[in-house]
C-alpha positions as CSV (number, residue, x, y, z in Angstrom):
1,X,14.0,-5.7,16.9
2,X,13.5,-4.9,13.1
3,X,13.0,-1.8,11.7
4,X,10.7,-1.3,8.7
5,X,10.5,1.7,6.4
6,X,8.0,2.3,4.0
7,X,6.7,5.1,1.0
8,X,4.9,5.7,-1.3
9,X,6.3,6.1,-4.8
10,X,3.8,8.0,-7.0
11,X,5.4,7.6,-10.3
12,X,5.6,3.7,-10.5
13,X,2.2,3.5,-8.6
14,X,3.6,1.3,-5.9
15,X,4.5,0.6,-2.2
16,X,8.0,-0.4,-1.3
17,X,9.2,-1.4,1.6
18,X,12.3,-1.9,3.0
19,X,13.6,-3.7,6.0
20,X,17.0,-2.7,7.8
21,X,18.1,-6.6,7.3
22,X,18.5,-5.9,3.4
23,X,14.8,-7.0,2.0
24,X,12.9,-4.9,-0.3
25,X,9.1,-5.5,-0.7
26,X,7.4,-3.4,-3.3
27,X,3.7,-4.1,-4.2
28,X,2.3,-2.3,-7.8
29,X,-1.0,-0.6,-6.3
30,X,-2.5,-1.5,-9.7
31,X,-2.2,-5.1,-9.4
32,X,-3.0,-5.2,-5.6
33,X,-6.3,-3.3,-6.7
34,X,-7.3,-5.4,-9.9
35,X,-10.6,-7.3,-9.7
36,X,-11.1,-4.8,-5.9
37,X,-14.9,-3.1,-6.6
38,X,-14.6,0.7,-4.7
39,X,-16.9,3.6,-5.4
40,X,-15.2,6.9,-5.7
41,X,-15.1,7.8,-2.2
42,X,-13.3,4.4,-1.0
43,X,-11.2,4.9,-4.1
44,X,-10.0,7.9,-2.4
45,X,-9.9,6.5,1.2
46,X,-7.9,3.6,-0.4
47,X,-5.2,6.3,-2.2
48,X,-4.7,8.8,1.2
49,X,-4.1,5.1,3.1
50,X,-1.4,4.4,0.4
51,X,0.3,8.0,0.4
52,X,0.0,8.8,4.3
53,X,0.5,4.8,5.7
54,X,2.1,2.4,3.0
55,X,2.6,0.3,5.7
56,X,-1.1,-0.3,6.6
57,X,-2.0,-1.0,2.7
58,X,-0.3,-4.4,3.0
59,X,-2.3,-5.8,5.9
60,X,-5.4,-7.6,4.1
61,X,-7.9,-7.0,6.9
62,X,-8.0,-3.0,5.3
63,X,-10.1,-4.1,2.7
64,X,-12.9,-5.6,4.2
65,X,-13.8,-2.0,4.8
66,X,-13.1,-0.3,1.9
């Protein structure tokens, strides 16, 4: 089994992850989000889902609603 951790880091703007087997991910929120149309609300919804679940902002299939 692997374990996963994730956060958020709020003053580079960007997921990292980091896996128990050595691996660190980290994804720049601003570059994940370039060219991604949102209105102000799913702007919002899009920043809680980075801050309360970093781990769910890396599965693709999140932004087909947002």
């Amino acid at each position: 089994m692997k374990f996963i951790y994730a956060e958020y880091n709020m003053y580079h703007n960007r997921v990292e992850i980091t896996t128990f087997d050595g691996y660190l991910l980290r994804i720049d929120c601003n570059k994940a989000e370039d060219g991604l149309t949102t209105t102000p609300c799913s702007q919002c919804a899009l920043d809680a889902l980075a801050i309360d679940e970093p781990l769910d902002i890396c599965n693709p299939s999140i932004y087909r609603w947002i």
